[in-house]
C-alpha positions in Angstrom: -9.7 -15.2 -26.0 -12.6 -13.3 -24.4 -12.7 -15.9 -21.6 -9.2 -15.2 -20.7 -9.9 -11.4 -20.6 -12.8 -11.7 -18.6 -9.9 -13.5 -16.5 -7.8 -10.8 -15.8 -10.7 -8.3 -15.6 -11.3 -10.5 -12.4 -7.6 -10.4 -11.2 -8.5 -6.4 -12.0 -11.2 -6.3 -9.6 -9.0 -7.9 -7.2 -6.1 -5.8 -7.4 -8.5 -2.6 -7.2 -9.8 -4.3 -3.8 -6.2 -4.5 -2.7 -5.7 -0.4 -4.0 -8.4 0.4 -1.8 -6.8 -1.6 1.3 -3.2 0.3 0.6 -5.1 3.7 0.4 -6.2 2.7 4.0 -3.1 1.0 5.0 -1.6 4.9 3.9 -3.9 6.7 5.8 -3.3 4.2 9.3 0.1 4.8 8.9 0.8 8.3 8.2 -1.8 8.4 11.5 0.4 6.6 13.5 3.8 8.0 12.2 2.1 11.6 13.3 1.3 10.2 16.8 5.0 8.8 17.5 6.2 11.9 15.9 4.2 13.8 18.6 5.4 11.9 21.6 8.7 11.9 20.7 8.7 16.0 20.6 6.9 15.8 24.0 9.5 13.6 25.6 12.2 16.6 26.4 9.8 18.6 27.2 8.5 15.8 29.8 11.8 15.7 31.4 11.9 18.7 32.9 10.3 19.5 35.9 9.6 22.7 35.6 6.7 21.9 32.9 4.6 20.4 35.6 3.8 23.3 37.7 1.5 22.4 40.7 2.5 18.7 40.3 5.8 19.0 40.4 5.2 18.2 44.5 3.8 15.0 43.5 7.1 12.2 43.9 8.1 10.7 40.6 5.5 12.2 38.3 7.8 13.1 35.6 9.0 9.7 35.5 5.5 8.1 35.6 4.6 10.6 32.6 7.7 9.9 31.3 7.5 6.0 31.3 3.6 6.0 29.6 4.5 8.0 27.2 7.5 6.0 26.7 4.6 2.4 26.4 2.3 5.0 24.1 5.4 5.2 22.1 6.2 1.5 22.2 3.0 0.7 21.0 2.4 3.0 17.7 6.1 1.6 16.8 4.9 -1.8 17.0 1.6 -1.2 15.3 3.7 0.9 12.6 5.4 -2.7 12.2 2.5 -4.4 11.7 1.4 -1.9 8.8 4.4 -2.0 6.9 3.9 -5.5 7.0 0.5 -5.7 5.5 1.8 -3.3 3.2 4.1 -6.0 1.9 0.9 -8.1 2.0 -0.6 -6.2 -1.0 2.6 -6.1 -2.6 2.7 -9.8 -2.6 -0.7 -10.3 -3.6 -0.1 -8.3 -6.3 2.9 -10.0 -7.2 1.0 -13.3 -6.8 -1.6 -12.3 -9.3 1.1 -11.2 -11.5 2.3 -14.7 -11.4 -0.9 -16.1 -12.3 -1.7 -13.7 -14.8 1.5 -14.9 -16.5 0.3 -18.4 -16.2 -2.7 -18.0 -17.9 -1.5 -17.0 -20.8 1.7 -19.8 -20.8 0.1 -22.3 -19.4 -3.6 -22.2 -19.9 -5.8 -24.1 -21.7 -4.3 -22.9 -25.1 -0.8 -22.0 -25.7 -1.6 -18.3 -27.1 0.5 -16.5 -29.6 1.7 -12.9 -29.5 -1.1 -11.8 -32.4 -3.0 -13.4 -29.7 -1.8 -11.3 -27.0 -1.9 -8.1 -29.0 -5.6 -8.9 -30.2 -8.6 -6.6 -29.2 -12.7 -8.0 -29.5 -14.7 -4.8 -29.6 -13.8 -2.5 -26.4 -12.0 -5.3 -24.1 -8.0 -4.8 -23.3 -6.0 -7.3 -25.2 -4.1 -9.4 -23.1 -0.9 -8.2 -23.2 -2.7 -4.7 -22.1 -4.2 -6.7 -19.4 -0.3 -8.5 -18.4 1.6 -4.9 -18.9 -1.6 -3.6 -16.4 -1.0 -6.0 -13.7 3.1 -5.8 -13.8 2.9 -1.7 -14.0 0.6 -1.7 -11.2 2.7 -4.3 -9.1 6.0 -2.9 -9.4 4.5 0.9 -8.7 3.5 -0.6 -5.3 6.5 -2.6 -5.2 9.0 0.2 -5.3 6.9 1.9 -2.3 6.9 -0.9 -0.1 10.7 -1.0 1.0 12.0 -1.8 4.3 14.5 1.4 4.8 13.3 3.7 7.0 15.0 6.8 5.0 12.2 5.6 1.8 9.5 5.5 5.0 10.2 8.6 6.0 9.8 9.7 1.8 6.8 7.8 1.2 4.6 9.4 4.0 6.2 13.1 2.8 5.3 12.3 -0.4 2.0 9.9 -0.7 0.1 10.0 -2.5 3.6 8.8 -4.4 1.5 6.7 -7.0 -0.7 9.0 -9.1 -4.2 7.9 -8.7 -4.7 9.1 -12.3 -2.5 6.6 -14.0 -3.5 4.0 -11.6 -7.7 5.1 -12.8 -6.3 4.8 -16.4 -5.3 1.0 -16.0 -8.4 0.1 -14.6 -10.4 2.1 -17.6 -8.4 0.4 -20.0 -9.2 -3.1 -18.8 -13.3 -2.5 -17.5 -14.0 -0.5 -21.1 -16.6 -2.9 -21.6 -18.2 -2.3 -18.6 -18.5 1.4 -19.0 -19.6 1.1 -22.8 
């Protein structure tokens, strides 16, 4: 039993690693969502000529401001992209170890029972602590990793939408025996 719960204090150490890359996939993003937000209040202001005083004489400067900010824009959208997609990289890792966390217990070396699973040696998590950890912890992330842009637009009002409280009390639960 203790081997398996040094198991999923692994997968724990792992899913903290992948915390730590959404708390910087969160910060990248809300970046960039600020910088498209920024050009995209500039462009009507770009369009009219009057804004560019002195270089108004210069032929087709509003459209050659116009059109880079238009490529700026272009470019934050398409790096946006790619960070909502490693976003749904962590969620499938996490989903992955979810998986295997599942496995362990059904299809490890010993079929375990459910006094098995509720069992506690000393400090350590039992393993049904250490399951319902890694399926709370999934499906938070989960739900926060959605393709409409409406929930986007929600998540980077509202992040940090998963209280890093709770999230510290899973991992205390399952490192006790580190910290005692």
């Amino acid at each position: 039993m203790e081997n398996i719960v040094k198991k999923y204090q692994q997968r724990f150490r792992k899913v903290k690693e992948e915390m730590d890359t959404w708390n910087d996939l969160q910060s990248r993003l809300l970046s960039q969502f600020t910088n498209a937000s920024s050009i995209i209040q500039r462009l009507q202001i770009l369009q009219d000529s009057k804004n560019y005083g002195a270089l108004s004489c210069v032929e087709g400067i509003a459209e050659a401001v116009l059109l880079k900010q238009m490529d700026s824009l272009q470019t934050i959208l398409l790096s946006m992209n790619q960070t909502l997609e490693n976003f749904r990289s962590v969620v499938l890792s996490l989903e992955k170890m979810v998986r295997d966390g599942r496995q362990l217990v059904k299809g490890g070396y010993t079929q375990v029972t459910v006094k098995q699973l509720q069992q506690r040696v000393g400090v350590k998590p039992s393993i049904a602590d250490c399951l319902d950890g890694l399926k709370l912890l999934c499906e938070m992330h989960q739900s926060d990793a959605t393709d409409d842009l409406g929930t986007l637009q929600q998540l980077l009002v509202d992040q940090p939408n998963i209280p890093k409280e709770e999230v510290q009390f899973i991992f205390d639960i399952i490192f006790a025996e580190e910290m005692a």
